[in-house]
N, CA, C and O of each residue as an XYZ file, in Angstrom:
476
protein
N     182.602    -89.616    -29.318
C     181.984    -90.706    -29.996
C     180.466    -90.602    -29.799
O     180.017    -90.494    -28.658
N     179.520    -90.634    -31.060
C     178.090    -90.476    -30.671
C     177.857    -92.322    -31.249
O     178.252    -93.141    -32.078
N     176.800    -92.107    -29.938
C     175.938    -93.259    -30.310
C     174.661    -93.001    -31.193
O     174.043    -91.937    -31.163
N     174.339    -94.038    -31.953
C     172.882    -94.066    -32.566
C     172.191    -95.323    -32.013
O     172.671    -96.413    -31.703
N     170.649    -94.763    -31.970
C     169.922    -96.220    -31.519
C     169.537    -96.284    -33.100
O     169.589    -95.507    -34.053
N     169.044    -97.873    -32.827
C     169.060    -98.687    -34.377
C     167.957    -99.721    -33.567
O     168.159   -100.508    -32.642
N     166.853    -99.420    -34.226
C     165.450   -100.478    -33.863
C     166.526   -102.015    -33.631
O     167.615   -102.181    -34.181
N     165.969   -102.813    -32.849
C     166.327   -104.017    -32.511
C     165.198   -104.845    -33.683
O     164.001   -104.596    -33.540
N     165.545   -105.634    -34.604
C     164.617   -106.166    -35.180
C     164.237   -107.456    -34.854
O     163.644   -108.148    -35.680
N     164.591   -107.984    -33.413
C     164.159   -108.947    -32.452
C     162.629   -109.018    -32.051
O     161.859   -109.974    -32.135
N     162.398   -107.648    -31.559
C     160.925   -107.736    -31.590
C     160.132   -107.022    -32.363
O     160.335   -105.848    -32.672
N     159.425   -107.535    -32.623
C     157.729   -107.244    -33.578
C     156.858   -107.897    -33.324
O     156.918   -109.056    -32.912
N     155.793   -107.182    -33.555
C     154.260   -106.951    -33.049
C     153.661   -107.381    -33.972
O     153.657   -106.854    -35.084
N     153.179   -108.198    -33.727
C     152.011   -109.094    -34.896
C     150.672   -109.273    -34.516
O     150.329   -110.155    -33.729
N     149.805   -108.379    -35.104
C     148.108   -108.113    -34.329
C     147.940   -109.203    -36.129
O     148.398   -109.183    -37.271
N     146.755   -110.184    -35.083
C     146.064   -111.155    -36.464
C     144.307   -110.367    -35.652
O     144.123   -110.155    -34.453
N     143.532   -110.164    -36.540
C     142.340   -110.401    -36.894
C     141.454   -111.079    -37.458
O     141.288   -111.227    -38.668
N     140.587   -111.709    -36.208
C     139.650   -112.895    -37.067
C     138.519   -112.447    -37.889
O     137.912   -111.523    -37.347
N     138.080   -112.780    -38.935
C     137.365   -112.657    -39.903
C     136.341   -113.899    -40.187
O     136.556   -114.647    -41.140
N     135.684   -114.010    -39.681
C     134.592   -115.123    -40.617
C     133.710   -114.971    -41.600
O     132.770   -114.189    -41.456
N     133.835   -115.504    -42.445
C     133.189   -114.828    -43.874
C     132.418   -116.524    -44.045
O     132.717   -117.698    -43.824
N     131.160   -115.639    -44.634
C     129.862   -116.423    -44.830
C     129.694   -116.484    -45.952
O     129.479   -115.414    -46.523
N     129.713   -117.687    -46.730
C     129.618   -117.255    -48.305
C     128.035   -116.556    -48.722
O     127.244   -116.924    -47.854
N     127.475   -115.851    -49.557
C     126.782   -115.178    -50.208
C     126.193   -114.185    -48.735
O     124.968   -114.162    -48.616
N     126.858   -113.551    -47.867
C     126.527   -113.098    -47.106
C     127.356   -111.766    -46.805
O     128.480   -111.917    -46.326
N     126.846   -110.352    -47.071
C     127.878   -109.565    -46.639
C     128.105   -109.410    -45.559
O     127.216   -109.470    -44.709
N     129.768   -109.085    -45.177
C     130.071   -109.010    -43.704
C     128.906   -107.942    -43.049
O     128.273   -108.273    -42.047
N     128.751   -106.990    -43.536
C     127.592   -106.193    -42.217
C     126.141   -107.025    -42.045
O     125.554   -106.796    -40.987
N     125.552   -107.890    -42.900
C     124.627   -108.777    -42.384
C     125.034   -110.257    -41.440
O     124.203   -110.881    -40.781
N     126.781   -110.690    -41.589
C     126.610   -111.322    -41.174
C     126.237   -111.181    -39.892
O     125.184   -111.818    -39.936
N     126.314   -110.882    -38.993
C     125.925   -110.598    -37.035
C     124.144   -110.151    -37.329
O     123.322   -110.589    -36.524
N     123.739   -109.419    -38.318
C     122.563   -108.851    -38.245
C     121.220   -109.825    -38.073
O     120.984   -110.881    -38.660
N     120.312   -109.036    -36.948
C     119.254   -110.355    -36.512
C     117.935   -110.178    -37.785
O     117.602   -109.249    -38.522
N     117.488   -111.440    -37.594
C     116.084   -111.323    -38.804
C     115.344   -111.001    -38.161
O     115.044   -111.480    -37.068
N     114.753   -109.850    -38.866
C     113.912   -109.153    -38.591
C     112.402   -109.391    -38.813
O     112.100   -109.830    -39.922
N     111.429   -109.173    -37.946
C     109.963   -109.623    -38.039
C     109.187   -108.524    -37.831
O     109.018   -107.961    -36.750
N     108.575   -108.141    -39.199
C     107.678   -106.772    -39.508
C     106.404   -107.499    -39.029
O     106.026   -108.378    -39.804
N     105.495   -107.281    -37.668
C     104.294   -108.028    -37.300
C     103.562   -107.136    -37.751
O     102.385   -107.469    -37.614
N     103.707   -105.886    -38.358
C     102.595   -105.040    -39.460
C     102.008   -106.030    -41.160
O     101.173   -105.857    -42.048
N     102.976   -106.960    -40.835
C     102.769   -107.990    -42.205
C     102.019   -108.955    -41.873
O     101.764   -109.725    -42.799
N     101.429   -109.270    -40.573
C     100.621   -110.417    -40.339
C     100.923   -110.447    -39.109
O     101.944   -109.862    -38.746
N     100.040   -111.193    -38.093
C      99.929   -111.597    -36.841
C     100.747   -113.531    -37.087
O     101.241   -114.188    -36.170
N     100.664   -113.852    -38.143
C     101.058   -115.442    -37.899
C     102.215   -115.390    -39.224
O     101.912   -115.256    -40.409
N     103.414   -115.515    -38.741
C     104.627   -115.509    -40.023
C     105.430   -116.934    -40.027
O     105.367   -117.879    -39.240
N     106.269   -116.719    -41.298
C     106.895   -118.182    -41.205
C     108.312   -117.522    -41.964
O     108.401   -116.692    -42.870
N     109.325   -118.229    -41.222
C     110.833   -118.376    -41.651
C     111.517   -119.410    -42.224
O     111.433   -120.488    -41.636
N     112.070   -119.368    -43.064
C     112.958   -120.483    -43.086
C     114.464   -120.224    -42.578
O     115.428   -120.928    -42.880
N     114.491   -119.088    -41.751
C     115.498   -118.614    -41.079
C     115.903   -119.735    -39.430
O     115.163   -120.000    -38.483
N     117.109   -120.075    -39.653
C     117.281   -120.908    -38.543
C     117.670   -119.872    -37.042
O     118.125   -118.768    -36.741
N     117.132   -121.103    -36.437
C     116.902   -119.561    -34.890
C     118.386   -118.863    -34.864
O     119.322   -119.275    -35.550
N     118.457   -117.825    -34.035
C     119.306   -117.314    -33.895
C     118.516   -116.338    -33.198
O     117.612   -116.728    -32.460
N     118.821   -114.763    -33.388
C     118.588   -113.314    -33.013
C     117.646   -112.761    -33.865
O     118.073   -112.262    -34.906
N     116.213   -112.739    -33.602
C     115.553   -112.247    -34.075
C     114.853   -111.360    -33.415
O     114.511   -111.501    -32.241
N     114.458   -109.870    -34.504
C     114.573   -108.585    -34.120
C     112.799   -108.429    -34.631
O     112.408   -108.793    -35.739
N     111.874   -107.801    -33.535
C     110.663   -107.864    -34.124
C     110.159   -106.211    -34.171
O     110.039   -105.570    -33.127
N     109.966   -105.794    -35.120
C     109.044   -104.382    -35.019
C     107.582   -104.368    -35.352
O     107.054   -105.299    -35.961
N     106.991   -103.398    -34.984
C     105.674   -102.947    -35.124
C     104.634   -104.069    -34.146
O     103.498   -104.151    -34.613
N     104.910   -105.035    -32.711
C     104.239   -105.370    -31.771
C     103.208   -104.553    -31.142
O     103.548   -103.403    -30.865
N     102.344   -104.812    -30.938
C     100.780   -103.665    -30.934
C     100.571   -104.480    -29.186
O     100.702   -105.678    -28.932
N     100.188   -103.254    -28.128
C     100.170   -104.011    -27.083
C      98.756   -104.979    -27.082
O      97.850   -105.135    -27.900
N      99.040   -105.526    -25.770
C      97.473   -106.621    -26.389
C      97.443   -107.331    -27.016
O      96.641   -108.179    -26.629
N      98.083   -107.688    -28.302
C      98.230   -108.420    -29.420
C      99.009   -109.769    -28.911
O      99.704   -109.841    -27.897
N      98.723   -110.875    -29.889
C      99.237   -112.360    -29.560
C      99.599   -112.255    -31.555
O      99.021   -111.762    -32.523
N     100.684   -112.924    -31.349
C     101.560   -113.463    -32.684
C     101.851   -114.705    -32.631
O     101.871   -115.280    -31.543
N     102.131   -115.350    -33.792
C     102.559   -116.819    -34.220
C     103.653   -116.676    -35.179
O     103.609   -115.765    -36.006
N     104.811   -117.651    -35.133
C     106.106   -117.272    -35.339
C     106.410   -118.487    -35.988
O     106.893   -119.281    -35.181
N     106.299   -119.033    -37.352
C     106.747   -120.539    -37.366
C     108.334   -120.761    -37.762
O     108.781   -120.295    -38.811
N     109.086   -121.453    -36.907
C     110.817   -121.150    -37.427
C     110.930   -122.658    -38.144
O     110.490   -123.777    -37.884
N     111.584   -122.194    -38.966
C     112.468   -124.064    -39.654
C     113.636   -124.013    -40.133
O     113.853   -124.140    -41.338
N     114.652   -123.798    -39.153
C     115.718   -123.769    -39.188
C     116.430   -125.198    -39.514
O     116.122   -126.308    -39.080
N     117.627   -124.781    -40.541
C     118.277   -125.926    -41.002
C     119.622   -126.542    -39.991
O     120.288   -127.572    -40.104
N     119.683   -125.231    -38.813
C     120.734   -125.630    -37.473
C     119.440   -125.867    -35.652
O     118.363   -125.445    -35.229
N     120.230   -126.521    -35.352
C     119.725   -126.788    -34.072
C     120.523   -125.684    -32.717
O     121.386   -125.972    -31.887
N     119.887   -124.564    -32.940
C     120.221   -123.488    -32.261
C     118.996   -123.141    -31.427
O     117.860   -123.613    -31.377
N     119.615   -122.161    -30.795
C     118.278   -121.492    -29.877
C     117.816   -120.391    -29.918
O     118.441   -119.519    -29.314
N     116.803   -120.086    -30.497
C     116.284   -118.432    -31.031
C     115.938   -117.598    -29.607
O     115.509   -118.059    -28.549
N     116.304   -116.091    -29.982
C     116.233   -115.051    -29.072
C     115.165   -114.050    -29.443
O     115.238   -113.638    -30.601
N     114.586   -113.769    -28.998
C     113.875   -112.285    -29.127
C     114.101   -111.635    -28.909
O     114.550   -111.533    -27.767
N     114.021   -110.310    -29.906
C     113.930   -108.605    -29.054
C     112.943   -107.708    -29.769
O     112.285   -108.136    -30.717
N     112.844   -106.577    -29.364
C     112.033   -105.277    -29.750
C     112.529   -104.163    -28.617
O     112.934   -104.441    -27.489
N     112.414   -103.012    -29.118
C     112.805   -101.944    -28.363
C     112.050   -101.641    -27.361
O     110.872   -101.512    -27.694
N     112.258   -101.481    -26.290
C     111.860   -101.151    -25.067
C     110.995   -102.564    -24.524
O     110.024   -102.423    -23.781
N     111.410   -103.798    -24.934
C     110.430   -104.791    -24.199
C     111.593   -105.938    -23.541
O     112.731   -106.165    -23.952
N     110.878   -106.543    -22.400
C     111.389   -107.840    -22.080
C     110.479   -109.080    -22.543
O     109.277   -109.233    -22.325
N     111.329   -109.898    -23.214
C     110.996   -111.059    -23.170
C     110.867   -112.125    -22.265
O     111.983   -112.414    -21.834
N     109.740   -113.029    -21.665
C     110.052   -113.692    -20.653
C     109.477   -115.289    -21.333
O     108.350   -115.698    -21.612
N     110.817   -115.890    -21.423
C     110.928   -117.581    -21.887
C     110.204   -118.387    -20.748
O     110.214   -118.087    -19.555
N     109.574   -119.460    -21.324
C     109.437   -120.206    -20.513
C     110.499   -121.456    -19.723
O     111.663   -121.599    -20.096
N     109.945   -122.220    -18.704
C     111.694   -122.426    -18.168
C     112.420   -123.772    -18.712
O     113.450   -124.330    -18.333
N     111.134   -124.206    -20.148
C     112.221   -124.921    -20.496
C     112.593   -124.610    -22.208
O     112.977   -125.391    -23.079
N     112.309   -123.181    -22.258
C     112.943   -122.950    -23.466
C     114.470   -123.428    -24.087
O     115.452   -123.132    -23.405
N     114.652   -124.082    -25.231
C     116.164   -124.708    -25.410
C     115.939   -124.264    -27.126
O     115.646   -123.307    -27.843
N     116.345   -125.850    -27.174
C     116.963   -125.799    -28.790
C     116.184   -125.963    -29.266
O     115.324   -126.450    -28.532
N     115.641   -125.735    -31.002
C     114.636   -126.116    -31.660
C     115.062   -127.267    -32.172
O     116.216   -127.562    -31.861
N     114.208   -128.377    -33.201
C     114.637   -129.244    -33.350
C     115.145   -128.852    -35.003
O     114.481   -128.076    -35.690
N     116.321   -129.463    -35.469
C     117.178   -129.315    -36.724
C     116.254   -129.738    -37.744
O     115.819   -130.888    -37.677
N     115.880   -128.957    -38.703
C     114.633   -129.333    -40.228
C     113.416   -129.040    -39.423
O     112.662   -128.207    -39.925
N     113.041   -129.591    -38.189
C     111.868   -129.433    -38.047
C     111.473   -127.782    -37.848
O     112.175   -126.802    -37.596
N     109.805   -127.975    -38.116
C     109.154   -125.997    -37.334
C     109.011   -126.493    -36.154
O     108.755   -127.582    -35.641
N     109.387   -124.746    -35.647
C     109.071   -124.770    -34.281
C     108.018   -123.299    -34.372
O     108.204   -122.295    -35.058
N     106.895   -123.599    -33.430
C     105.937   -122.834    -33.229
C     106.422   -122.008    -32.304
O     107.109   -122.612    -31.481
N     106.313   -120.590    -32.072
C     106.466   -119.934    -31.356
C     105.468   -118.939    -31.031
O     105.110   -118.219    -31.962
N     105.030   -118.786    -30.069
C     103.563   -117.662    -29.914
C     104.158   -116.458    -28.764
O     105.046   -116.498    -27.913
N     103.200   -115.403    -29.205
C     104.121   -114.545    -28.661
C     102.533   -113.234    -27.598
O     101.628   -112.863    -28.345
N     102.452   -112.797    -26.216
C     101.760   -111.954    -26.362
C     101.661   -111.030    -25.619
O     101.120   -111.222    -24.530
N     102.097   -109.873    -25.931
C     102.592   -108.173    -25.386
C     101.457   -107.892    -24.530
O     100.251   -107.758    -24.736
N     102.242   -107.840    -23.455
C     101.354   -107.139    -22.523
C     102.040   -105.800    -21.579
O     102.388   -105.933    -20.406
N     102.145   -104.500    -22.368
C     103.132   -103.558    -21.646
C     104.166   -103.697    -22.628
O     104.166   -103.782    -23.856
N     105.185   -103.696    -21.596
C     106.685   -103.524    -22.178
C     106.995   -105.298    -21.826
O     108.198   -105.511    -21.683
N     106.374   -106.171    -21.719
C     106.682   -107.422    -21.484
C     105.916   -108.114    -22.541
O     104.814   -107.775    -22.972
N     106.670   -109.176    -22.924
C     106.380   -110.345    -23.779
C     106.524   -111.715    -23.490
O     107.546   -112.401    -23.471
N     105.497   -111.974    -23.295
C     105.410   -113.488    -22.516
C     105.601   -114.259    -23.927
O     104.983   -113.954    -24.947
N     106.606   -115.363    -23.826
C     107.254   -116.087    -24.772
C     106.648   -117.924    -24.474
O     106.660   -118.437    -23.355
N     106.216   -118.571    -25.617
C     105.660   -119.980    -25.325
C     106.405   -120.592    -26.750
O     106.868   -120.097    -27.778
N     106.259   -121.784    -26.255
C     107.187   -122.747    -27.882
C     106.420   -123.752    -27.778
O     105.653   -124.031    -26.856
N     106.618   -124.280    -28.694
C     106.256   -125.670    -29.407
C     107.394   -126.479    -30.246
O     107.305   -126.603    -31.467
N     108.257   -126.913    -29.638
C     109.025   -127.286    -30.779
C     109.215   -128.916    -31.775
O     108.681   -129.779    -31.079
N     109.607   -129.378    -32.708
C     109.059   -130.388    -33.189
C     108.416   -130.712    -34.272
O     108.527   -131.832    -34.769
N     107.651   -129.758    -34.783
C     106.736   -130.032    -35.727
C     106.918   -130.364    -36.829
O     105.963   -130.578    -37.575
């Protein structure tokens, strides 16, 4: 007498993947940070609400002005390649509709970070 095995159809494996979809936003921008070309000006303005923002072309020595007016009450991040950012200690949330001033000024591979928020 031969036996056969015969899958048990008791168990199955059910992998779900979350997806958040942004309307008019393609999925590879959604995660992607806004980016700040400081070759376009030393003083810029967003209507990008804070989040992850990515800055190129910082010149050492140099001081920048950053105006955000975000339509969420989040807390914006900085980066650039090869630098640290250093917040002040009561960096938080910006305020929701309002600008928030942000000044910025490279010294080395460090970026001393100041806010204003409110405006």
């Amino acid at each position: 007498m031969q036996r056969f095995f015969r899958p048990n159809p008791i168990f199955v494996l059910w992998i779900y993947v979350g997806i958040v979809i942004v309307p008019g936003v393609a999925l590879a921008e959604a995660n992607a940070p806004t980016v700040i070309d400081w070759s376009k000006g030393d003083s810029q303005a967003t209507d990008q609400s804070c989040g992850d923002f990515a800055f190129t072309h910082m010149e050492d020595g140099h001081s920048y002005n950053l105006f955000v007016r975000g339509r969420e009450a989040t807390i914006c991040s900085f980066r650039a390649a090869g630098m640290t950012f250093i917040y002040p200690g009561d960096h938080g949330t910006d305020s929701r509709g309002k600008r928030t001033l942000y000044s910025f000024v490279r010294f080395g591979s460090e970026v001393l970070v100041a806010w204003a928020p409110g405006y």
